[in-house]
N, C-alpha and C positions, 0 to 999 in steps of 0.2 A: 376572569381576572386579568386585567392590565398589566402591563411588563413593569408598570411603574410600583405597582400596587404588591407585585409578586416578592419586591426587597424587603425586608427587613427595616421597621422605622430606624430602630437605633444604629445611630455609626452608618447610615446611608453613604455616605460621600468618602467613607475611608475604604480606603482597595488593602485588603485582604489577601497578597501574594503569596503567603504560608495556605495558604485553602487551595490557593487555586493551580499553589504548585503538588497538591499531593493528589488534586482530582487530574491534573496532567501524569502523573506517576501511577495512578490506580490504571487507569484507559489505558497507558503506553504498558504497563504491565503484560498483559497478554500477547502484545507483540512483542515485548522489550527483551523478557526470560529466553524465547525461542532464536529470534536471533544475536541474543550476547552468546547463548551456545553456539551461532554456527561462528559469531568472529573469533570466538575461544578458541575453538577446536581446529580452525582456520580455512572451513569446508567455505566459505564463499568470500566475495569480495564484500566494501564497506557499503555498497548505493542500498540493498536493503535494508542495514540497520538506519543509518539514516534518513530512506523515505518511512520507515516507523514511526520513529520520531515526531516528524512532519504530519503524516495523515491523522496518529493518534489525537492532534491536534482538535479534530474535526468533533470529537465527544465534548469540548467546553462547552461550545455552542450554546446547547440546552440548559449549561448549568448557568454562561451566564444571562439566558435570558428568563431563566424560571429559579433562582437562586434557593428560594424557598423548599422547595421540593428535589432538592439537590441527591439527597439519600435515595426517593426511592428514582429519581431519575438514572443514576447510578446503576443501583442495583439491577435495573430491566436491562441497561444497556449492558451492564458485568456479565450478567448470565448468559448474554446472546454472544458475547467477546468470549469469555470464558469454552464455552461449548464448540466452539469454533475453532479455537487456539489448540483444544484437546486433537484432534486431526492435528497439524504440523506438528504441536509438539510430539506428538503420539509419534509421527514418522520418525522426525528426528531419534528418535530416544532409539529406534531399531537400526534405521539404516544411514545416520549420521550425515543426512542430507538434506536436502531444500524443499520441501513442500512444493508439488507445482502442479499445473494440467497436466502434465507428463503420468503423472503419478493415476491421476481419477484417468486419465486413458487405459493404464494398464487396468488399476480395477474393474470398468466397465466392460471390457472390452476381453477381461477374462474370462474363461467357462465358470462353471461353479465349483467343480473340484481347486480350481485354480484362486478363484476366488477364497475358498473355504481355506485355503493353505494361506494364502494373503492376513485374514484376519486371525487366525491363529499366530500368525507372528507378529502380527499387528499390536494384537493387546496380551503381549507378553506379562508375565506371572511379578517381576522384579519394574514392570513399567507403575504398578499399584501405589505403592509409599511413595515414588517421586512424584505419580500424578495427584495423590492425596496432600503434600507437603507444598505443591505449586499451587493446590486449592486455597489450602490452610493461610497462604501467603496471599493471595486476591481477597481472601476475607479482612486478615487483618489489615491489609491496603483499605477497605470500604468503611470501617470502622472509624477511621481516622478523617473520615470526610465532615466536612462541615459545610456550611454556604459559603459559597464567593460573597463577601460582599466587597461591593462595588457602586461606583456610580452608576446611574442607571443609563446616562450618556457616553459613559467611558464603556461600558458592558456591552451596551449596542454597537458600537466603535469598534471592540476587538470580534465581535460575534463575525461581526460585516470584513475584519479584517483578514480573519482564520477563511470566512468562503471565499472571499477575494484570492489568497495566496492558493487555493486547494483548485477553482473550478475557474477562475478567470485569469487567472496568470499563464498558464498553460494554452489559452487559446489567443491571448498576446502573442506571446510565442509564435505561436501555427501563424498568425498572421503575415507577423512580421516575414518569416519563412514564406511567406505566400504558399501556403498548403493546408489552409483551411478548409474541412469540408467535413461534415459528421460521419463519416468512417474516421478521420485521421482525427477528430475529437474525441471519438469514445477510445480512439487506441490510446490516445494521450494519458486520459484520465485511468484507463486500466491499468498503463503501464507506470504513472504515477502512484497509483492507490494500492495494486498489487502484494507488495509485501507485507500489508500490514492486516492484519485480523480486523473485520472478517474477511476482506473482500481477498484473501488468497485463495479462499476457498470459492468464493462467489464468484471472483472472477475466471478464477481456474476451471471455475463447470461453464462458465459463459462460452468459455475460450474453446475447452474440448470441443464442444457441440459445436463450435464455428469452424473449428478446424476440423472436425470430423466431417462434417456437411461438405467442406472444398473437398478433402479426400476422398469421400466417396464419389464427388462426380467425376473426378481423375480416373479411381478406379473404376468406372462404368463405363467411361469412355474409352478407358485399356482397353475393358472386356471387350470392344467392337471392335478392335483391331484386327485386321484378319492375320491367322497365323501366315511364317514365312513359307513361299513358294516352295520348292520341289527341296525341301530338308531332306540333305544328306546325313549320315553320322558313320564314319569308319568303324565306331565302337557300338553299335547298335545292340542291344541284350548282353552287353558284356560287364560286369561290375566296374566300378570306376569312381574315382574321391577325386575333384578341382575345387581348388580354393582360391578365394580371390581376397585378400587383405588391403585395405584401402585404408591409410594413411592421411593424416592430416596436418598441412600446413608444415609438414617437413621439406627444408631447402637442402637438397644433395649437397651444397659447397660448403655445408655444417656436419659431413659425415666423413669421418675417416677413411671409409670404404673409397670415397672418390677422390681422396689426396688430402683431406685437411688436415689443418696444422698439429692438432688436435686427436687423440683416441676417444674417437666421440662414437667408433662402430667395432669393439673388439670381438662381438661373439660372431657379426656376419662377415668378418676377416678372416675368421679363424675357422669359418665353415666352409665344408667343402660340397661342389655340386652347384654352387650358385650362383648363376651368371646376373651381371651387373653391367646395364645400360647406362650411356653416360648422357644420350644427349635428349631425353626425353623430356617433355614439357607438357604442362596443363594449358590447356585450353585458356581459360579465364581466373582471375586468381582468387576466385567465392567458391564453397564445398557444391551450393547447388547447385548452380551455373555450368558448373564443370562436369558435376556428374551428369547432368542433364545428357550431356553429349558422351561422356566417356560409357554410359551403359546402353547406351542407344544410337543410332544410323544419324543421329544431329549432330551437327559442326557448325565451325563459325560461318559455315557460307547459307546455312539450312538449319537453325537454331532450334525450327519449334518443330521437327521430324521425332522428337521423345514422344510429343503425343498423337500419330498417326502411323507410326511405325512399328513392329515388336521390338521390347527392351530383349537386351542381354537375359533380365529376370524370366521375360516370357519364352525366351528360344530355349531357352535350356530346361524350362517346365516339356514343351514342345519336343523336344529331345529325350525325354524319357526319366529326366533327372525328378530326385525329390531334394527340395532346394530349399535353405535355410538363410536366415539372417540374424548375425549376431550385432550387436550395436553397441558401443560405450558414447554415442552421443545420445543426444536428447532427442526427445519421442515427440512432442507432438506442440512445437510453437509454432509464429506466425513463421519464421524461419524454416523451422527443420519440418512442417508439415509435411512438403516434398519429400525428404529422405525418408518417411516413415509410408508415406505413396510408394514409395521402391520398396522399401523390405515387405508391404501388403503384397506385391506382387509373389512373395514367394510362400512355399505352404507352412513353413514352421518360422516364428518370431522371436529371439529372445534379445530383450529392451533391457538397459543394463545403468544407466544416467536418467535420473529422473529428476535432477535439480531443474528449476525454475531459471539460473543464470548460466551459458555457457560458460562463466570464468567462475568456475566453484569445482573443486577434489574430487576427480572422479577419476581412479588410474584408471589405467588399459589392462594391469592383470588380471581384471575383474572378467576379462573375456578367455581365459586360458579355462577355468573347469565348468563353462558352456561349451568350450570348442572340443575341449575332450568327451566330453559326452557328447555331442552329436556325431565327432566320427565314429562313436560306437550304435551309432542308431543299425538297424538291423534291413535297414534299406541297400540293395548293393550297388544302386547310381547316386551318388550326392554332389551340387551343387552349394560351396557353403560360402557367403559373402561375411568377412567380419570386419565391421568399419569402426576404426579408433578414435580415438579421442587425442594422439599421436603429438603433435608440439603447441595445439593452438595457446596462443594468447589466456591467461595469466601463467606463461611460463613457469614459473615455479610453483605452480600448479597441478603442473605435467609429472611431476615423478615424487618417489618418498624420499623423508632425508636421507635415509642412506647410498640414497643417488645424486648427494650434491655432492660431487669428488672436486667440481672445477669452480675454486675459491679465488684466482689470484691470475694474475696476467701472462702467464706458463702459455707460450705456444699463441698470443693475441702479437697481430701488428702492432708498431710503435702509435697508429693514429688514434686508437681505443681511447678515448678519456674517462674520470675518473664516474661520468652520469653513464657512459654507455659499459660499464665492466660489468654490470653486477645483471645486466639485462642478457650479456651476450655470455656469461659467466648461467644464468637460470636455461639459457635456452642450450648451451650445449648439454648439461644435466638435462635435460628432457628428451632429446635426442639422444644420450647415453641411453637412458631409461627406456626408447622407443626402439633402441637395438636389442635390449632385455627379450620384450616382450615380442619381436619380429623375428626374432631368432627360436624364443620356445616356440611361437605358433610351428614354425619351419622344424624344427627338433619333436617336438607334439606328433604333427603331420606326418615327417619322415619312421617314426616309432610304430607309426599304426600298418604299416608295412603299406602302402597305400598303391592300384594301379592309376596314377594321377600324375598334378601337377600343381603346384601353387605360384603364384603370382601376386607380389606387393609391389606396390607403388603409393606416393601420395596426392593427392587430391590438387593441391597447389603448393607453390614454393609459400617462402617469408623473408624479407627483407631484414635483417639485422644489420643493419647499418653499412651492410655489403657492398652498394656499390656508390658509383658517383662520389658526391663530397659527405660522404659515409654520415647523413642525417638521417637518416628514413629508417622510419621503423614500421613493419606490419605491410600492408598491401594496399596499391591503388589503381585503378584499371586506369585513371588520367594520367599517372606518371609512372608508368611500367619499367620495371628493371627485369633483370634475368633473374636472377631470386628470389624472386614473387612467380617465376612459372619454373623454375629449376627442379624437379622433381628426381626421388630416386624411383628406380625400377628395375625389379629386381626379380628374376625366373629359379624357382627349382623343379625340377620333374627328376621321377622316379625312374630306374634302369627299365622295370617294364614298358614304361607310359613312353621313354624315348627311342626305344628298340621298334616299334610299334608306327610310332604316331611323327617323329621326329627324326628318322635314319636318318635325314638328309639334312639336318641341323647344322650350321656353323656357326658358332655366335659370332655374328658383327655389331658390337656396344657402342662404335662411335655411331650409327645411323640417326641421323636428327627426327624425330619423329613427336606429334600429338598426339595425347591422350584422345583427343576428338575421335580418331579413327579404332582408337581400342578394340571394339566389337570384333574387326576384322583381324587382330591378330588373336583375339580372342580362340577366335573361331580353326586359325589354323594349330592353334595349338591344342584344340580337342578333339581337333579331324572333321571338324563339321564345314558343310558345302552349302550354297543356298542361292536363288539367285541375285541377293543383295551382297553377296562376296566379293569384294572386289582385292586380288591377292599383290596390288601394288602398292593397298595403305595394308599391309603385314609387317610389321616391326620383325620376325623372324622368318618370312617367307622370299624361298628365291627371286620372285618376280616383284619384291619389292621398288618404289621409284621414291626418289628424293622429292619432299613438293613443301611447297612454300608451309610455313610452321607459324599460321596466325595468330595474335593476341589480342584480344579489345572490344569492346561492344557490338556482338553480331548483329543488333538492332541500329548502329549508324557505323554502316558500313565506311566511311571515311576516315574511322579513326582505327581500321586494323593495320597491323604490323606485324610484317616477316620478323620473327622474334630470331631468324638465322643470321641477320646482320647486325643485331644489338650481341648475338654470344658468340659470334665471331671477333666484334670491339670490345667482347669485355663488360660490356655495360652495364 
């Protein structure tokens, strides 16, 4: 049959926009339902219900080139939409979140007991009549289909205009960019096509299995690492809890604790035992980048020593410890691949963020009754890392409402205007909210009577309009401020763990110090020895030396910067 042949004789040449807007409302249906609940509920930002939108687009196609056969063309493609949609919406309905690879990671990647507990809550008992009632609703969406009719010039027109806008707009794009190349095509179109049924799921198993495949050659290539030289440990057979709380995208000059204008830190004010660094800085101001060097022997002068060297992960397995990872960021994109590389390194996982967008509702207290349970694991050496999800970017995203106390200009310099209030107004509520939860870890901790020590700090600063002629929002390694690497840092240890390991402890908080060299205060602060010790980069140790505190692309070494002379002006 001919495209021409396949219209309808009568009424050829009249366009039918009532037909063809309800076969666009049936197709966008299955994506349309799942995310108006995540803008409702206000679990993610607007780019996926809008790329919905957009891809559901791509179902016309066939109707309008086979118009005649409209219904059952429909129907094959509804039931493949349909069956598909069932998975996200199914998630959503239990854990009020984003469908993503994150998610078929954890499935996959679970045992079967674990798995077995997964789908028992998966297809919970009260998910039945909504998922019967959102059927009920695709049916009567199909019911109401008729043909497009249309010209049969006009129909090939929009056919050609819907693939145009879907598969060749996008590699315009890449061009003009000058980064075209079929890796960065297929990322395009997955990350265009993504939110929409099917391909969240289709692309979400593309994506695991590609990200799984990088992670496992990371991790093989760990495995060959040889462990560290003549390891010492003061505490060798002796029971022992270190915690390590790692922070995101918190800027110390936004925390009370360090003079702000602002009670943006009243519980770790008001707690006693914990000393607080003033001058400590991230590395570089990206989560990976930084951790790359903060859990490993890499710095800016030696960037790729994460992967030929033992991480922090592997000394402390090495040391006798049983080592956990708790996580409220996302598990397994092209991004956060790496951080879920680090928490493989260690022997127990628990993945707590499984949305598809980092800027979608995911608190941090989701990690307080994983971290009470694992200090009760029955292991008597624990190493436990729990990484937050802490102030990033969608700000008020970061806490519940009952943490938005700061509405109004109370405690803001006179330069604030009325577009930067309500951004620097969401972020000190996040920071409130990230003293909450930094203070129960610390109170949790402290409660389990512990012979330890815990340590927070964050990952990198954030720039809220802080410095210079106060425009900058968010982070950029070409134009670096001190609030983009401004980090807090912050020790508590236990009367045992200091009697012990620490006699000779004074805290000095002004010392200017990078996260880069972490490992090594790391290390004095559990008693462990090695011959990669070097006890001059110890943020707590006597033999500490003051050394240049660099920032900026270790990969073109011309553009770093002693960040000691930007926080000395202020910058």
């Amino acid at each position: 049959m001919s495209i021409s042949q396949s219209f309808p004789a009568p009424n050829a040449n009249r366009t039918d926009w009532a037909a063809l807007g309800w076969a666009f409302l049936f197709f966008w249906y299955f994506s349309g339902v799942y995310h108006s609940l995540l803008q409702i509920s206000g679990a993610t930002i607007f780019v996926g219900f809008r790329q919905a939108i957009i891809v559901s687009t791509l179902w016309l196609v066939p109707l309008l080139l086979f118009p005649a056969r409209t219904k059952q063309i429909a129907a094959v493609i509804g039931v493949i939409l349909w069956a598909f949609s069932l998975a996200s919406l199914g998630f959503y309905f239990v854990y009020q979140q984003e469908f993503s690879q994150s998610v078929i990671f954890i499935m996959f990647e679970s045992n079967s007991a674990e798995a077995s507990e997964y789908v028992a809550q998966y297809f919970a008992w009260w998910m039945i009549p909504a998922l019967l009632a959102y059927t009920a609703g695709a049916w009567l969406l199909w019911r109401r289909l008729r043909p497009v009719a249309m010209a049969p010039n006009k129909a090939l027109a929009l056919a050609l205009l819907i693939l145009a806008s879907l598969f060749v707009y996008p590699l315009i794009k890449l061009v003009k960019a000058d980064e075209l190349s079929l890796s960065s095509a297929v990322e395009a179109y997955e990350k265009k096509m993504d939110p929409a049924t099917p391909w969240q799921v289709v692309f979400g198993y593309t994506q695991y299995r590609k990200r799984l495949a990088e992670m496992q050659e990371l991790l093989d290539n760990n495995s060959k690492v040889p462990p560290l030289a003549n390891l010492r440990d003061a505490n060798a057979g002796l029971p022992a809890t270190l915690v390590l709380v790692i922070g995101e995208s918190t800027n110390r000059q936004h925390m009370g604790l360090y003079g702000y204008s602002r009670q943006t830190t009243p519980n770790l004010q008001a707690m006693p035992g914990v000393t607080a660094f003033n001058q400590v800085i991230g590395a570089r101001p990206f989560t990976i980048e930084t951790l790359q060097q903060t859990l490993s022997f890499a710095d800016q002068k030696n960037p790729d020593l994460y992967l030929t060297q033992p991480s922090l992960m592997n000394i402390m397995k090495q040391a006798g410890y049983k080592t956990f990872w708790i996580t409220n960021q996302q598990t397994l994109t092209q991004r956060n691949t790496m951080l879920t590389f680090f928490s493989q390194q260690m022997d127990e996982q628990v993945y707590l963020n499984h949305t598809r967008a980092q800027n979608s509702r995911s608190y941090d207290t989701n990690v307080l009754e994983p971290f009470a349970k694992v200090l009760a694991d029955p292991a008597e050496r624990k190493f436990i890392i729990v990484h937050l999800l802490g102030t990033h970017m969608k700000y008020e995203y970061r806490y519940p409402p009952e943490y938005e106390v700061f509405k109004d200009r109370q405690g803001l310099p006179d330069w604030v205007n009325d577009k930067q209030l309500p951004v620097i107004n969401n972020y000190d509520n996040a920071v409130l909210f990230n003293d909450f939860v930094v203070s129960r870890l610390i109170k949790t901790f402290q409660a389990s009577d512990p012979n330890g020590f815990l340590v927070y700090f964050s990952d990198h600063g954030e720039d809220v309009f802080d410095s210079g002629q106060h425009t900058m929002l968010g982070r950029s390694e070409l134009t670096p401020s001190v609030p983009m690497y401004a980090v807090p840092f912050l020790l508590w240890t236990s009367d045992s763990w200091r009697e012990k390991n620490l006699r000779d402890f004074v805290p000095q908080p002004d010392r200017p110090y990078s996260l880069a060299n972490f490992i090594h205060t790391w290390a004095d602060l559990a008693g462990l020895r090695f011959d990669l010790y070097d006890p001059a980069k110890s943020l707590v140790g006597r033999e500490f030396k003051e050394s240049p505190l660099w920032v900026g692309d270790p990969y073109n070494p011309k553009s770093l910067i002693d960040m000691r002379s930007m926080m000395s002006s202020g910058s």
